[in-house]
Backbone bond lengths (Angstrom), bond angles and torsions (degrees), N, CA, C in turn:
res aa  C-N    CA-C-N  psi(-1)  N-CA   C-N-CA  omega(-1)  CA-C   N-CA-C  phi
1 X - - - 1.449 - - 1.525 109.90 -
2 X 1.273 112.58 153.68 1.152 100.00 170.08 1.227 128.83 -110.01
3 X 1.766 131.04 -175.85 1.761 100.18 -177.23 1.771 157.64 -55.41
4 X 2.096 80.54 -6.45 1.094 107.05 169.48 1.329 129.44 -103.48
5 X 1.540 129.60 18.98 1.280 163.06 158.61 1.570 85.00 94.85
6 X 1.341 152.01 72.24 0.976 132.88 -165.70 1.802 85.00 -137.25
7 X 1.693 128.13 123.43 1.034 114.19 164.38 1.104 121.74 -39.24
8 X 1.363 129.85 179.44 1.803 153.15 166.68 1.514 108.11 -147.47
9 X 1.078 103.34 123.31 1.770 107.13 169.02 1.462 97.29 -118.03
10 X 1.164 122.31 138.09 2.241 118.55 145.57 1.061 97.72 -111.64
11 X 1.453 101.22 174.88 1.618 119.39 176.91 2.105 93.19 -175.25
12 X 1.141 102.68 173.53 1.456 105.17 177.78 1.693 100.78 -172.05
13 X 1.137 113.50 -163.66 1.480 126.38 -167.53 1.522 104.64 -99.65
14 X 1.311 112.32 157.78 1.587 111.87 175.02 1.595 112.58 -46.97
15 X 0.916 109.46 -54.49 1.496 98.06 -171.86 1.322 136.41 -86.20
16 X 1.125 99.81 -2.05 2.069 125.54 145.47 1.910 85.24 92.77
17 X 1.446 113.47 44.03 1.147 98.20 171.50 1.312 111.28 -103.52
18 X 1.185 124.23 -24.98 1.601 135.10 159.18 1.570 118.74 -104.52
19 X 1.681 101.79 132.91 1.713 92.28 171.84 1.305 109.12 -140.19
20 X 1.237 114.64 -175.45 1.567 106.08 -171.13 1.685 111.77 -132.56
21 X 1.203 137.46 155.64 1.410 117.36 149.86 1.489 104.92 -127.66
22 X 1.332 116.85 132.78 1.384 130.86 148.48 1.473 138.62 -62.92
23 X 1.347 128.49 84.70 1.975 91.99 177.99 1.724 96.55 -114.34
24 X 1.260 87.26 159.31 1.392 115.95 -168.51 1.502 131.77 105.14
25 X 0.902 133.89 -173.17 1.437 149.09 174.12 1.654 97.15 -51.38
26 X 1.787 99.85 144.33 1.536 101.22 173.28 1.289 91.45 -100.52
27 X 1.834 129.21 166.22 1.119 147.42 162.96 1.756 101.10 -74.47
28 X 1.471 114.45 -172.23 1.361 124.71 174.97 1.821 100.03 -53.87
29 X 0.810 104.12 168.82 1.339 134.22 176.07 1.634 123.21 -121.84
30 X 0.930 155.35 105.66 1.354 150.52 165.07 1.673 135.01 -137.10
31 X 1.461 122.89 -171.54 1.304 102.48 -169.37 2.081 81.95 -127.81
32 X 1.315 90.98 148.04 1.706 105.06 -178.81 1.474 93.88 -96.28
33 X 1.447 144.24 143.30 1.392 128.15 137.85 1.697 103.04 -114.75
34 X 1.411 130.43 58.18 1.097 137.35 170.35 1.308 113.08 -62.11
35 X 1.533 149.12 -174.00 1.076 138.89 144.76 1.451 119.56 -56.59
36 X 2.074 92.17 -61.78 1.555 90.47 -179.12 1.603 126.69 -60.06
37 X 1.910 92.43 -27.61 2.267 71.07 172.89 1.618 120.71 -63.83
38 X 1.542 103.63 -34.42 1.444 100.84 179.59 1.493 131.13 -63.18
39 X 1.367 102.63 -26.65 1.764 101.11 151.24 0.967 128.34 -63.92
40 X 1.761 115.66 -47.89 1.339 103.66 162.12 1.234 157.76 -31.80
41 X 1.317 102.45 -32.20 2.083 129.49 -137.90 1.818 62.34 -117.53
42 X 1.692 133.48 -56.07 1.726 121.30 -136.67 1.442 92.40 67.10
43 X 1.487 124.52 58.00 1.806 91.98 -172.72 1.857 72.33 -153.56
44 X 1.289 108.11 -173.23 1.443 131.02 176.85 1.371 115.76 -99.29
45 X 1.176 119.39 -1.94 1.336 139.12 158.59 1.994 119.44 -167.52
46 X 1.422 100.45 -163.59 1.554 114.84 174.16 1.258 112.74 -128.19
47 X 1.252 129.45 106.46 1.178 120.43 149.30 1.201 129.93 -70.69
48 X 1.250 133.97 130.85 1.833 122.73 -178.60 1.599 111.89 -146.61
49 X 0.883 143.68 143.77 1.815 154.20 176.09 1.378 110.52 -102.09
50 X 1.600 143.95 111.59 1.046 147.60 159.27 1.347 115.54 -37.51
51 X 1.077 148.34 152.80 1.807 141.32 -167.27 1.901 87.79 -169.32
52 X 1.174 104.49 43.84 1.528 119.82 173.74 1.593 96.17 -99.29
53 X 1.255 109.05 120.00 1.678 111.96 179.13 1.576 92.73 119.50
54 X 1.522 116.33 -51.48 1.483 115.10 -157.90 1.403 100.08 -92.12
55 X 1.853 104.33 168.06 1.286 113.85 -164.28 1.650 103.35 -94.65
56 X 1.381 127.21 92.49 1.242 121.35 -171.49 2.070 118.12 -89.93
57 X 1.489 103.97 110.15 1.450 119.18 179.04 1.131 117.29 -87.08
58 X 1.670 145.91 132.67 1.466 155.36 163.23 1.772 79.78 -79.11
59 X 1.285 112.69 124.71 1.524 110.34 -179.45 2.037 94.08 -118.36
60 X 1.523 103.65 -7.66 1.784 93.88 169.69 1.709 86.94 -166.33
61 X 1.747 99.70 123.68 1.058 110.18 163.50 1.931 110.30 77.62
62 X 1.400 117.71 -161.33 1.882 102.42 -178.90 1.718 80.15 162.03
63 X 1.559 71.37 125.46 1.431 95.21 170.83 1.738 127.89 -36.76
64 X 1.589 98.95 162.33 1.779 85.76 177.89 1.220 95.45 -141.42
65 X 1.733 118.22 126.31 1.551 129.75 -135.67 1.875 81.73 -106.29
66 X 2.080 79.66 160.66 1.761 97.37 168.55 1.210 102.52 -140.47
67 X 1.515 118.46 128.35 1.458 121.16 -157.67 1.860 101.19 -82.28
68 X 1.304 121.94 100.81 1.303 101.14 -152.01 2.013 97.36 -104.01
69 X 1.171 104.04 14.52 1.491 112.15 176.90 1.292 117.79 -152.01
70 X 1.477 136.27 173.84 1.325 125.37 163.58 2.113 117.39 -71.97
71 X 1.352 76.10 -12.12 1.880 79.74 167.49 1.701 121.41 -126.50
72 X 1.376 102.75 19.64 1.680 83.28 -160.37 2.144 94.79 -144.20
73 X 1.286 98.52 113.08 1.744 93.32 171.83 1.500 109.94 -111.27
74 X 1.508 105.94 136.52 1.487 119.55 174.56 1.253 125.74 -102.66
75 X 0.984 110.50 108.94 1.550 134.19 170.06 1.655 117.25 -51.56
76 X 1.707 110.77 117.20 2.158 110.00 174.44 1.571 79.48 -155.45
77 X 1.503 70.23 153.89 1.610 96.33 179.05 1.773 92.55 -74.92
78 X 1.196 120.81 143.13 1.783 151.35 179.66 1.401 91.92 -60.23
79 X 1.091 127.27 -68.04 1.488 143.65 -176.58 1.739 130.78 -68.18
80 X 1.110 87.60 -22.65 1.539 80.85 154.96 1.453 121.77 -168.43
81 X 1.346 120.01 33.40 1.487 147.51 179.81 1.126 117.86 58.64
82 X 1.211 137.49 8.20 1.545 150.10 -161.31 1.741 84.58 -52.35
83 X 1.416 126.39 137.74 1.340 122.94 139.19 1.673 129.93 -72.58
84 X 1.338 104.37 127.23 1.570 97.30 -171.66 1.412 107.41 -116.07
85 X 1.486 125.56 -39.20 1.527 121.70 -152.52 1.585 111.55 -126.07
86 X 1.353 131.43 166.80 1.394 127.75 177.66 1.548 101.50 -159.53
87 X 1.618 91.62 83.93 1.914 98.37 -179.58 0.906 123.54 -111.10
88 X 1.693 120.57 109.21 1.628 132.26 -162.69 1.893 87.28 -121.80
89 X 1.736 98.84 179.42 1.332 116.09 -148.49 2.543 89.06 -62.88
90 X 1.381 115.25 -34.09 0.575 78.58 -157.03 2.081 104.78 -108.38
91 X 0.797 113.96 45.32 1.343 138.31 158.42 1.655 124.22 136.93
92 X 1.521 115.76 -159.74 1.263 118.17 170.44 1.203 135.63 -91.74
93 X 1.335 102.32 142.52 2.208 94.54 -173.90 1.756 87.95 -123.33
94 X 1.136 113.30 131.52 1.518 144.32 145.88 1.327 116.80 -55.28
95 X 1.243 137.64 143.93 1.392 168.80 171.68 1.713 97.96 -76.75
96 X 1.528 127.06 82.40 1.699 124.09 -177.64 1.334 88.63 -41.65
97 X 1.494 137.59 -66.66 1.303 132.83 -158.77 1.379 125.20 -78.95
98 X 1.328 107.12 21.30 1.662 102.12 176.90 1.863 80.99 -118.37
99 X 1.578 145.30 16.31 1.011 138.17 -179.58 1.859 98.50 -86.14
100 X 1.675 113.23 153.52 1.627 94.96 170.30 1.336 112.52 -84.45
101 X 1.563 133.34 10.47 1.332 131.40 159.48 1.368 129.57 -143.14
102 X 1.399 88.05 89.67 2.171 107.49 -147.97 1.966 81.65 -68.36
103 X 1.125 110.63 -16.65 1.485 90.49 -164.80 1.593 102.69 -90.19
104 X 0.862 129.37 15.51 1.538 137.48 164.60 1.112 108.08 -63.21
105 X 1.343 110.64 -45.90 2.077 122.45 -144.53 1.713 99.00 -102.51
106 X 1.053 114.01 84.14 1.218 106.89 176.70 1.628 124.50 -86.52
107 X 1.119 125.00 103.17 1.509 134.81 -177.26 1.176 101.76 -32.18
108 X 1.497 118.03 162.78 1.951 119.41 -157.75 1.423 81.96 -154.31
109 X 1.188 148.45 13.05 1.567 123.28 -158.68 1.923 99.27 163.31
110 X 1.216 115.11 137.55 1.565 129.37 146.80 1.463 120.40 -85.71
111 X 1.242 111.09 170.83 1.069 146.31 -165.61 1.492 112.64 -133.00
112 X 1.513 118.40 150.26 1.193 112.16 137.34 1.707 113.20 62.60
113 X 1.125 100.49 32.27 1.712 86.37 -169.76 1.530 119.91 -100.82
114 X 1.648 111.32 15.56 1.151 98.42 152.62 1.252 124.71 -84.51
115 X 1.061 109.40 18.17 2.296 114.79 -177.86 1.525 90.26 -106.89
116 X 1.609 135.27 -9.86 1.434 117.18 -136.84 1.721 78.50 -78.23
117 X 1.321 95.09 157.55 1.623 103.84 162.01 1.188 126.93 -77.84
118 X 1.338 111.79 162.36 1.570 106.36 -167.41 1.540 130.33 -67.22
119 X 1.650 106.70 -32.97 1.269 134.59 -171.79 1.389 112.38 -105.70
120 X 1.687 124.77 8.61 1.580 119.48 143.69 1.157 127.02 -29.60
121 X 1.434 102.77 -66.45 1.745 113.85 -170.23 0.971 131.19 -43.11
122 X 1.793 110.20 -46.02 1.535 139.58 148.01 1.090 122.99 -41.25
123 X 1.480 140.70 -15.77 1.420 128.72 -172.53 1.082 104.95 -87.41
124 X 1.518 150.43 -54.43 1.290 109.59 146.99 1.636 169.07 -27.06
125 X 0.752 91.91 5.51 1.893 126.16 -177.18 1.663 107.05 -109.96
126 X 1.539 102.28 -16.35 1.832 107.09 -176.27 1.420 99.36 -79.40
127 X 1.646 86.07 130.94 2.070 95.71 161.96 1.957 106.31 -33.95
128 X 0.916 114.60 151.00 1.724 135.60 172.65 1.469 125.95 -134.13
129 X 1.248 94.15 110.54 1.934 93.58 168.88 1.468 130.80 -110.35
130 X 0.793 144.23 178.08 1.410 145.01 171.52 1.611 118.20 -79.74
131 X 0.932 132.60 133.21 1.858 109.63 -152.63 1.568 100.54 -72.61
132 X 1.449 122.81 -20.95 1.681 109.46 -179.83 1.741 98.96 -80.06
133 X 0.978 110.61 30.18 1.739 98.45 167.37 1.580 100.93 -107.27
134 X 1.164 136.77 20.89 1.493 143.97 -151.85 1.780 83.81 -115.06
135 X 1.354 113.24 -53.82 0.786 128.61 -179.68 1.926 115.17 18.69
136 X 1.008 94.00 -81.58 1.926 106.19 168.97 1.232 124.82 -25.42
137 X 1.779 96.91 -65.25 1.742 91.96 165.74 1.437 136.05 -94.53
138 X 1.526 104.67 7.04 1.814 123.31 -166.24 1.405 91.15 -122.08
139 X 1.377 128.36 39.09 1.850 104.52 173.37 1.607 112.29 -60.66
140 X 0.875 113.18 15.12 1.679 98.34 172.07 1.289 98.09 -102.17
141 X 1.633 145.50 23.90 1.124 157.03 155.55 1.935 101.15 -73.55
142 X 0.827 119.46 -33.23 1.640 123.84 -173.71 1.344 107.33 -43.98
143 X 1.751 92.51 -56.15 1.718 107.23 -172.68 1.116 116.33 -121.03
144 X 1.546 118.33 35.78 1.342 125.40 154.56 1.367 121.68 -32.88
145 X 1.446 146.14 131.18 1.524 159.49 153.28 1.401 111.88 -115.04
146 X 1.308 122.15 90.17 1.311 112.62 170.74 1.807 103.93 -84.82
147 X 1.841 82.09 158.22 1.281 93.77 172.11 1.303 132.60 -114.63
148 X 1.352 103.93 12.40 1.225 121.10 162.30 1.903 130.88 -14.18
149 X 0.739 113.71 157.22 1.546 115.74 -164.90 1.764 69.62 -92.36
150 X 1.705 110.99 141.06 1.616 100.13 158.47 1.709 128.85 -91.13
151 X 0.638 108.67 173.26 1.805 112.07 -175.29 1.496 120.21 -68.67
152 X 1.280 114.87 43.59 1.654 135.77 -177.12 1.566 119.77 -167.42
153 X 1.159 111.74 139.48 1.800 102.44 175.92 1.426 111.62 -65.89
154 X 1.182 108.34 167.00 1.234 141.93 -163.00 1.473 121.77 -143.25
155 X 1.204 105.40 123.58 1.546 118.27 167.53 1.420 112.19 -57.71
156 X 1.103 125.73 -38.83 1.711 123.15 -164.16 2.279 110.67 -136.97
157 X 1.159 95.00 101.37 2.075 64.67 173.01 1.204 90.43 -134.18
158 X 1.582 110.19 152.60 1.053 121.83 -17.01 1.311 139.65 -52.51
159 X 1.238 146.32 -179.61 1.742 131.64 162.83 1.992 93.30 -67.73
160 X 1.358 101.70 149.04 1.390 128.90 166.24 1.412 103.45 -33.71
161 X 1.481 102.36 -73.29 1.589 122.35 175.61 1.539 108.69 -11.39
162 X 1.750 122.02 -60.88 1.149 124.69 -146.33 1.516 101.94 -124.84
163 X 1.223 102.28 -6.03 1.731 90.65 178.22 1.661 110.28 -77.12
Protein backbone atom coordinates (compact mmCIF):
# COMPACT_ATOMS: atom_id res chain seq x y z
CA UNK A 1 0.00 0.00 0.00
CA UNK A 2 1.04 3.09 -0.24
CA UNK A 3 1.02 6.10 2.27
CA UNK A 4 -2.18 6.94 1.14
CA UNK A 5 -3.73 3.43 1.57
CA UNK A 6 -3.68 3.25 -2.11
CA UNK A 7 -2.64 -0.35 -3.47
CA UNK A 8 0.73 -0.78 -5.66
CA UNK A 9 1.20 -3.65 -7.95
CA UNK A 10 4.71 -3.90 -10.43
CA UNK A 11 5.32 -6.30 -12.85
CA UNK A 12 7.76 -5.90 -15.98
CA UNK A 13 8.97 -8.10 -18.87
CA UNK A 14 11.16 -11.20 -18.65
CA UNK A 15 14.16 -9.64 -19.03
CA UNK A 16 13.66 -6.85 -16.45
CA UNK A 17 14.24 -4.37 -19.17
CA UNK A 18 10.89 -2.71 -18.77
CA UNK A 19 8.82 -2.39 -15.55
CA UNK A 20 5.88 -0.89 -14.44
CA UNK A 21 4.27 0.43 -11.19
CA UNK A 22 0.62 0.66 -10.60
CA UNK A 23 -1.01 2.43 -7.54
CA UNK A 24 -4.42 2.27 -6.99
CA UNK A 25 -7.37 0.20 -7.65
CA UNK A 26 -7.22 -2.41 -10.57
CA UNK A 27 -10.08 -2.11 -13.24
CA UNK A 28 -11.93 -5.51 -14.37
CA UNK A 29 -9.76 -8.12 -15.16
CA UNK A 30 -10.50 -10.64 -17.96
CA UNK A 31 -9.34 -13.12 -20.53
CA UNK A 32 -9.65 -12.03 -24.51
CA UNK A 33 -9.65 -15.24 -26.82
CA UNK A 34 -9.92 -12.94 -29.94
CA UNK A 35 -7.73 -13.83 -32.80
CA UNK A 36 -5.80 -10.69 -32.54
CA UNK A 37 -5.12 -11.14 -28.69
CA UNK A 38 -4.04 -14.62 -29.41
CA UNK A 39 -1.42 -13.50 -31.77
CA UNK A 40 -0.53 -11.16 -29.64
CA UNK A 41 -0.13 -13.02 -26.21
CA UNK A 42 1.47 -16.37 -28.99
CA UNK A 43 -0.85 -17.71 -26.28
CA UNK A 44 -4.50 -19.35 -26.40
CA UNK A 45 -5.82 -16.36 -25.13
CA UNK A 46 -5.13 -12.69 -23.31
CA UNK A 47 -5.29 -12.06 -20.10
CA UNK A 48 -5.24 -8.25 -19.28
CA UNK A 49 -6.41 -5.90 -16.02
CA UNK A 50 -7.76 -2.38 -16.77
CA UNK A 51 -5.46 0.17 -14.58
CA UNK A 52 -7.99 2.96 -15.85
CA UNK A 53 -8.47 5.10 -12.63
CA UNK A 54 -4.86 4.06 -11.50
CA UNK A 55 -1.68 5.94 -11.73
CA UNK A 56 0.33 3.78 -14.19
CA UNK A 57 4.52 4.38 -14.07
CA UNK A 58 7.27 2.75 -16.68
CA UNK A 59 9.66 2.81 -13.53
CA UNK A 60 12.72 1.25 -16.13
CA UNK A 61 12.65 1.57 -19.69
CA UNK A 62 8.70 1.72 -21.74
CA UNK A 63 7.36 -0.28 -23.93
CA UNK A 64 7.61 -0.15 -27.82
CA UNK A 65 3.98 -0.26 -29.30
CA UNK A 66 2.42 -2.14 -32.56
CA UNK A 67 -0.56 -0.49 -33.84
CA UNK A 68 -2.39 -3.75 -34.27
CA UNK A 69 -5.92 -2.11 -35.23
CA UNK A 70 -7.37 1.16 -36.25
CA UNK A 71 -8.19 1.50 -32.44
CA UNK A 72 -6.02 -0.57 -30.41
CA UNK A 73 -1.87 -0.32 -29.69
CA UNK A 74 0.09 -3.12 -28.02
CA UNK A 75 2.58 -2.65 -25.78
CA UNK A 76 6.24 -5.56 -25.49
CA UNK A 77 9.23 -4.96 -24.26
CA UNK A 78 11.78 -4.35 -27.75
CA UNK A 79 14.15 -6.70 -26.09
CA UNK A 80 12.65 -9.54 -25.44
CA UNK A 81 8.96 -9.51 -26.73
CA UNK A 82 7.24 -9.96 -23.49
CA UNK A 83 3.57 -8.62 -24.16
CA UNK A 84 2.71 -5.92 -21.74
CA UNK A 85 -0.10 -3.39 -22.75
CA UNK A 86 -3.64 -3.23 -24.56
CA UNK A 87 -4.45 0.56 -25.29
CA UNK A 88 -7.78 1.24 -26.99
CA UNK A 89 -9.82 4.61 -27.07
CA UNK A 90 -11.14 3.80 -23.73
CA UNK A 91 -8.14 3.03 -21.51
CA UNK A 92 -5.27 0.65 -20.54
CA UNK A 93 -5.18 -3.13 -20.09
CA UNK A 94 -2.03 -4.75 -18.50
CA UNK A 95 -0.57 -8.14 -19.29
CA UNK A 96 -2.01 -10.18 -15.58
CA UNK A 97 1.22 -12.12 -16.27
CA UNK A 98 3.78 -9.62 -16.77
CA UNK A 99 2.38 -8.41 -12.96
CA UNK A 100 4.95 -9.82 -9.98
CA UNK A 101 1.72 -11.32 -8.44
CA UNK A 102 -0.42 -12.61 -11.39
CA UNK A 103 -2.20 -14.53 -8.68
CA UNK A 104 -3.71 -11.46 -7.14
CA UNK A 105 -5.63 -10.49 -10.40
CA UNK A 106 -8.16 -12.79 -10.78
CA UNK A 107 -10.02 -12.58 -14.24
CA UNK A 108 -13.96 -11.86 -13.74
CA UNK A 109 -15.16 -12.22 -17.36
CA UNK A 110 -14.18 -13.46 -21.19
CA UNK A 111 -13.96 -12.04 -24.15
CA UNK A 112 -14.13 -12.79 -27.56
CA UNK A 113 -15.35 -16.20 -27.43
CA UNK A 114 -16.27 -16.74 -30.70
CA UNK A 115 -12.32 -17.10 -31.62
CA UNK A 116 -12.00 -19.19 -28.23
CA UNK A 117 -10.52 -22.48 -29.25
CA UNK A 118 -12.07 -25.52 -29.08
CA UNK A 119 -9.83 -27.45 -26.67
CA UNK A 120 -9.50 -24.53 -23.89
CA UNK A 121 -12.16 -25.86 -21.83
CA UNK A 122 -10.39 -29.19 -21.81
CA UNK A 123 -7.11 -28.17 -20.49
CA UNK A 124 -8.07 -28.60 -17.32
CA UNK A 125 -9.10 -32.15 -17.44
CA UNK A 126 -5.23 -32.75 -18.85
CA UNK A 127 -3.01 -35.15 -16.81
CA UNK A 128 -0.48 -32.52 -14.74
CA UNK A 129 2.97 -32.81 -13.48
CA UNK A 130 5.30 -30.85 -11.65
CA UNK A 131 7.95 -29.68 -14.25
CA UNK A 132 10.93 -31.72 -12.36
CA UNK A 133 8.98 -34.87 -13.25
CA UNK A 134 10.15 -34.16 -17.02
CA UNK A 135 13.17 -34.84 -15.64
CA UNK A 136 14.02 -38.07 -18.04
CA UNK A 137 13.58 -36.35 -21.11
CA UNK A 138 14.56 -32.54 -20.02
CA UNK A 139 17.89 -33.33 -18.02
CA UNK A 140 19.01 -30.00 -18.76
CA UNK A 141 16.27 -29.14 -16.11
CA UNK A 142 18.95 -30.30 -13.29
CA UNK A 143 20.98 -27.20 -14.02
CA UNK A 144 18.56 -24.93 -15.14
CA UNK A 145 19.57 -20.92 -14.41
CA UNK A 146 17.03 -18.80 -15.55
CA UNK A 147 17.52 -15.43 -16.30
CA UNK A 148 14.56 -14.18 -15.90
CA UNK A 149 13.90 -10.70 -14.54
CA UNK A 150 12.76 -11.92 -10.77
CA UNK A 151 9.35 -11.12 -9.35
CA UNK A 152 10.42 -7.78 -7.46
CA UNK A 153 12.18 -4.52 -8.50
CA UNK A 154 15.49 -4.10 -8.69
CA UNK A 155 18.10 -1.63 -8.38
CA UNK A 156 20.34 -2.99 -11.19
CA UNK A 157 19.35 -5.72 -14.17
CA UNK A 158 21.00 -7.44 -15.16
CA UNK A 159 23.03 -8.55 -11.87
CA UNK A 160 26.78 -7.26 -12.38
CA UNK A 161 27.68 -10.92 -12.08
CA UNK A 162 26.19 -11.68 -15.57
CA UNK A 163 26.02 -8.70 -17.53
Amino acid sequence: MSLDNRPIYTGGCQCGAVRFRVEGALGDASVCHCRMCQKAFGAFYAPLVSVRGARLDWTRGEPKYFRSSNHVDRGFCADCGTPLTFTAPDGVGLAIGAFDNPAEIVPLIQWGIEAKLPYVDSIPQLPGEDTMADMSSASYLADLVSYQHPDHDTEQWPPKERS
